[in-house]
N, C-alpha and C positions, 0 to 999 in steps of 0.2 A: 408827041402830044398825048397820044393811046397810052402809055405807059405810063405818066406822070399825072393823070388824073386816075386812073389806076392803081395808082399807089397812096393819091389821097384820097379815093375813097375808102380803102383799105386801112390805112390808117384811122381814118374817121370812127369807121365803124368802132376798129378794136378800141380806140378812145369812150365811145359812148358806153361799150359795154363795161370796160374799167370803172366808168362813173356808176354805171348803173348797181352794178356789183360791191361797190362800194356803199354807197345807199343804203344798199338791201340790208350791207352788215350792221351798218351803224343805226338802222331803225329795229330790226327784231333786235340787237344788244339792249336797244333800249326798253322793248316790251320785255325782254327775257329779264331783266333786271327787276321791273316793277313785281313779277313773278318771287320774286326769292325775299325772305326775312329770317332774322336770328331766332334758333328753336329754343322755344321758351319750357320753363323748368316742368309746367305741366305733359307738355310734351314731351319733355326727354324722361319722365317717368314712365307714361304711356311706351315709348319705343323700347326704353329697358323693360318690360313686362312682355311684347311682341318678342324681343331677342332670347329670352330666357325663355320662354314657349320651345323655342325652337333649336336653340344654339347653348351647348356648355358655355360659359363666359370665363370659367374661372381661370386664372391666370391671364386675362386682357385685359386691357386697359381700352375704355372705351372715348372715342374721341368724337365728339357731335359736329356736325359740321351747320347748315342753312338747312331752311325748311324750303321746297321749292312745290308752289302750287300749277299743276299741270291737269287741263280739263277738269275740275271740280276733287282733287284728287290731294291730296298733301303726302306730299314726300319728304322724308326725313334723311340728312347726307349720316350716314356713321361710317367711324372707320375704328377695328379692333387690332389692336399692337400688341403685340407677344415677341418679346426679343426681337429680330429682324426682320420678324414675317408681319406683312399687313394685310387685311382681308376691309376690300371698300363696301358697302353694302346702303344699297334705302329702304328704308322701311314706310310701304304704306300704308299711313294712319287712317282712313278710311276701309279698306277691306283688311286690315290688319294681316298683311303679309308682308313676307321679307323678302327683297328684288337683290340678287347678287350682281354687282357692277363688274 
């Protein structure tokens, strides 16, 4: 009798946390999502202006990816391809710096 309520509380528990964990994913996916939009052509002039500041460019190929707004803050996804090498980076358009991923 001791062991068999035992094992479903056991059970139980690890069940609720499954749901709960699941939850958790499926609601920040959804804030994290409301977060992200396609970076518009002003923008990707502005981030090409931050990257040449800082970075030679020549012989990349620059790839834009989403804008992601994080605490009041706009991040920019780039990724630069040179033959087989990729280098990922975001650029923040607010304090105009560049974050290496």
């Amino acid at each position: 009798m001791k062991k068999s309520l035992f094992i479903e509380i056991i059970i139980l528990v690890v069940l609720i946390a499954l749901i709960a964990s699941f939850l958790f994913h499926i609601f920040y996916f959804n804030n994290f999502r409301k977060d992200i939009r396609p970076i518009s052509e002003p923008e990707k002039q502005d981030v090409l202006r931050i990257l040449n500041e800082s970075i030679n460019l020549e012989g990349y190929e620059v790839i834009f990816g989403n804008m992601l707004t994080v605490k009041n803050h706009d991040l920019a996804q780039v990724q630069l391809v040179k033959g087989n090498s990729k280098l990922y980076y975001a650029v923040d358009l607010d304090k105009r710096r560049i974050i290496k991923r």
